[in-house]
N, C-alpha and C positions, 0 to 999 in steps of 0.2 A: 504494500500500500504506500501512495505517497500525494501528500499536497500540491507537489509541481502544477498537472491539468489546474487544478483549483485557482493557484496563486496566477499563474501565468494565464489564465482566460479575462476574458473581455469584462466588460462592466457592463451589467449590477448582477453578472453569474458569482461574484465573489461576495458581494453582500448578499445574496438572494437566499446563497447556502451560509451561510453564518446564522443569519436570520431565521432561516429554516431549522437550523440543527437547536437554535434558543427555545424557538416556540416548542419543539419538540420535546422538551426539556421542564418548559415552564408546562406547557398542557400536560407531561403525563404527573409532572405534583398537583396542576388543578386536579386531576381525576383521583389523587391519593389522599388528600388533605380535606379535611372537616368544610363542608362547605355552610355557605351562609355567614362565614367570619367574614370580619375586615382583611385578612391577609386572599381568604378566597376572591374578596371584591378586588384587591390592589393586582392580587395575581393575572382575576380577568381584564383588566387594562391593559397591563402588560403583553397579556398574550394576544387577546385582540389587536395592539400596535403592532405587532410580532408577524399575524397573521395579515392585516392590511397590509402593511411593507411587503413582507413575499408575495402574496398576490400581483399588487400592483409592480414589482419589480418585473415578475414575471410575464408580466405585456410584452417586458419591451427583452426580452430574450428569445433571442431568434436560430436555433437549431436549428440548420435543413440537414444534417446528417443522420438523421435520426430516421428509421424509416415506418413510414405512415401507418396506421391511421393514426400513430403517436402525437406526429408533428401536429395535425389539426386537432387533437381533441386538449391541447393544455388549457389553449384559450377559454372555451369555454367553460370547462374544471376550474380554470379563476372565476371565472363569473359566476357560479357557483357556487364555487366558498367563499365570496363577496356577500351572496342574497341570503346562503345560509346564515352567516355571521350577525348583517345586521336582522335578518327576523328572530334567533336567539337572543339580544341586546331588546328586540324588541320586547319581547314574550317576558325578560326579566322583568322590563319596568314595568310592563304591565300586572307582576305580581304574578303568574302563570310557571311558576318553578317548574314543576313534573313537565311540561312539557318544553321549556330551558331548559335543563337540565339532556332532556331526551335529545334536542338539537344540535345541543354541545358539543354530545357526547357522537353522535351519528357525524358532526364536522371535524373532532380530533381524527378517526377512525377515514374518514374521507383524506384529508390531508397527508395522513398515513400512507393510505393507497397512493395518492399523485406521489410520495416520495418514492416509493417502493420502483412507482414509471422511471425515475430517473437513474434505476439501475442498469435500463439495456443498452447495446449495443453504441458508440455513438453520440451516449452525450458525458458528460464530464466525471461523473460518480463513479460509470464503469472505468472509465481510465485511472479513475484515481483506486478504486480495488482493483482492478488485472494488472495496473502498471502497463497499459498499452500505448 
């Protein structure tokens, strides 16, 4: 394994994955930690900044080596975990937990999956695990 593809790729692929690997970080203590505290509310600011940034980073990251239907389905997968995000944000103020909670928890698990796409062939993850 090694940093090099990481460090040496273009921008905002290097912030996109730092950013990514935090949220991943901060979400799976949201999902381990007592929720309804103050530390659970500051957690989900955090993570929601976490996740807005990589979303919106990931607009503007443009793979074409990656081969299809990959290449076309990210965009939309942000948009996604955009409308997820804020209708979970929504559903808390609104006092509707159980089913915040259920959103939250269905967009860690979604996010999950989009990271898991950034393993194949092509784009910057696999090189940084094969060393290719």
């Amino acid at each position: 394994m090694t940093l090099v593809p990481l460090i040496t790729a273009t921008i905002p692929i290097p912030h996109h994955a730092v950013a990514a690997v935090l949220a991943t970080l901060v979400g799976t203590a949201q999902l381990w930690l007592t929720k309804g505290t103050v530390l659970h509310r500051w957690l989900g600011y955090v993570w929601t900044s976490l996740i807005v940034f990589v979303a919106l980073t990931g607009f503007f990251i443009f793979e074409t080596e990656v081969a299809p239907p990959f290449n076309y389905l990210s965009k939309p997968l942000l948009g996604l975990v955009l409308v997820m995000l804020w209708w979970g944000i929504r559903l808390a103020r609104a006092g509707k937990i159980k089913e915040h909670r259920q959103t939250m928890i269905q967009l860690f698990w979604l996010t999950m999956l989009i990271g898991l796409l950034t393993i194949q062939p092509g784009r910057i993850v696999h090189q940084m695990l094969t060393s290719a």
